[in-house]
C-alpha positions in Angstrom: 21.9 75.0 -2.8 21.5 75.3 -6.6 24.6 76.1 -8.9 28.0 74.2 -9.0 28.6 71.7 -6.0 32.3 71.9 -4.6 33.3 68.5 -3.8 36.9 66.7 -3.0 40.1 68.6 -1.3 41.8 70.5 -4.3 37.8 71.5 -5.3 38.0 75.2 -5.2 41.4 75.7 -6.5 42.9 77.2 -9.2 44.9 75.0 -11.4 47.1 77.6 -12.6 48.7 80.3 -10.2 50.1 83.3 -10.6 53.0 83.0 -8.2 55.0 79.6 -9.1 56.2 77.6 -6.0 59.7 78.1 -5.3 61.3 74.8 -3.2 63.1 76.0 0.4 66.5 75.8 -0.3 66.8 74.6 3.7 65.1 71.6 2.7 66.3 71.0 -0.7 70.2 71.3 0.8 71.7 69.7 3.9 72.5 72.1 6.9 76.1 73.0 6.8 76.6 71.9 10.4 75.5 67.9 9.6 77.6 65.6 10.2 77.8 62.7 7.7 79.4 60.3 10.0 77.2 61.2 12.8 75.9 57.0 12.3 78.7 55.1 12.9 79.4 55.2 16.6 75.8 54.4 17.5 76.2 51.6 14.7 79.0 50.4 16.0 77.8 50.1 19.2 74.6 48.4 17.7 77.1 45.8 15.9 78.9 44.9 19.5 75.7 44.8 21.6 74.5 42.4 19.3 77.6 40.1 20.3 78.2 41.6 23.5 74.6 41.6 24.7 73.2 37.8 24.7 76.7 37.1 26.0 76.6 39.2 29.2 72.9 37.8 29.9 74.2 34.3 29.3 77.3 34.0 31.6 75.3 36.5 34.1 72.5 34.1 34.0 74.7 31.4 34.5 76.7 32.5 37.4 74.6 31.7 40.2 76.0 28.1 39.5 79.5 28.7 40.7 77.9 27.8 44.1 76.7 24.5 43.5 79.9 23.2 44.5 79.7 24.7 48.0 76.1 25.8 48.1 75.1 29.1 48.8 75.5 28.8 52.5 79.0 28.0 52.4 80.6 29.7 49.9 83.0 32.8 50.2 81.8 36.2 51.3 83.9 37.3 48.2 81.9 35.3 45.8 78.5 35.8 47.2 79.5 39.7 46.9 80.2 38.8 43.4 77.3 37.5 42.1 75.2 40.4 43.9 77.1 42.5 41.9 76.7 41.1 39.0 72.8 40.8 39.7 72.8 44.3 40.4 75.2 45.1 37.2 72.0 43.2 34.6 69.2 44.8 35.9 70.4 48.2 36.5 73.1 48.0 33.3 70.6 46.9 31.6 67.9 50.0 31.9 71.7 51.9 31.3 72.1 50.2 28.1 68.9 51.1 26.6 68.9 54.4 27.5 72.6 55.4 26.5 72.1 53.6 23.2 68.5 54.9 22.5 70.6 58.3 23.3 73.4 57.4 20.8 70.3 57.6 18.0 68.2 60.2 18.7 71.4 62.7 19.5 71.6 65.5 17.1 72.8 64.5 13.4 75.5 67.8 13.7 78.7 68.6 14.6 78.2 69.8 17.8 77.0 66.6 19.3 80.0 64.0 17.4 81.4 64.0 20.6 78.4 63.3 23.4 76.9 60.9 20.6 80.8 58.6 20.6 80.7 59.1 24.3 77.0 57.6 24.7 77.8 54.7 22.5 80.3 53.3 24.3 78.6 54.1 27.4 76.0 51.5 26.0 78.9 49.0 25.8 80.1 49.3 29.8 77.6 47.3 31.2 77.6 44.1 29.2 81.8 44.7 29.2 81.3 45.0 32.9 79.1 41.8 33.4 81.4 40.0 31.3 84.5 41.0 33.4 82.7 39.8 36.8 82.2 36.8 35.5 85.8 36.0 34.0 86.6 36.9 37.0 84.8 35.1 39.9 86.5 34.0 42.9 86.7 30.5 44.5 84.1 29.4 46.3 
């Protein structure tokens, strides 16, 4: 092919248009229905499950020792009960967590979502509260 070679992305265009680029002013501006404080329940939420977190999966973890003193064949229904619950309440709170906080993020940024977004951010927090509570809260063995 004889004559000029076109090479590179921008190789066959014009350097100077005729129609100047105008910005989107939906870009340029925020949407009137954003909500600029739409980040502080799922950061919130982010700042207690950092506390609240490691300290659920501690005591939980640790729980299983309130039947050393009787062993696990003669300790109360009420306790072994207890620390199924709890059991139960890590795993499944757990998979509850992640979800209602991933939620709390990825929610809208607008006005019409404050609410579900609050509401999913401290629905991240039950399950660590709730672990926490069973284990304050253990019966005798």
């Amino acid at each position: 092919m004889r004559g000029r070679r076109l090479c590179g992305f921008t190789a066959g265009m014009s350097h100077s248009s005729p129609h100047p680029i105008t910005p989107n002013p939906a870009v340029l501006l925020p949407a009137a229905d954003h909500d600029r404080r739409a980040r502080v329940a799922p950061a919130v939420a982010t700042a207690l499950l950092f506390f609240l977190g490691p300290a659920a999966l501690f005591f939980g973890g640790l729980s299983p020792m309130a039947t050393d003193a009787c062993g696990p064949d003669n300790c109360s229904q009420a306790l072994m009960t207890r620390l199924t619950l709890i059991d139960g309440a890590m795993f499944y709170g757990g998979l509850l967590t992640l979800g209602a906080w991933v939620t709390s993020w990825v929610l809208p940024w607008t006005h019409r979502w404050s609410m579900w977004r609050a509401l999913v951010a401290a629905l991240s927090l039950m399950p660590s509260l709730f672990v926490l509570m069973l284990v304050m809260s253990l019966p005798q063995g």
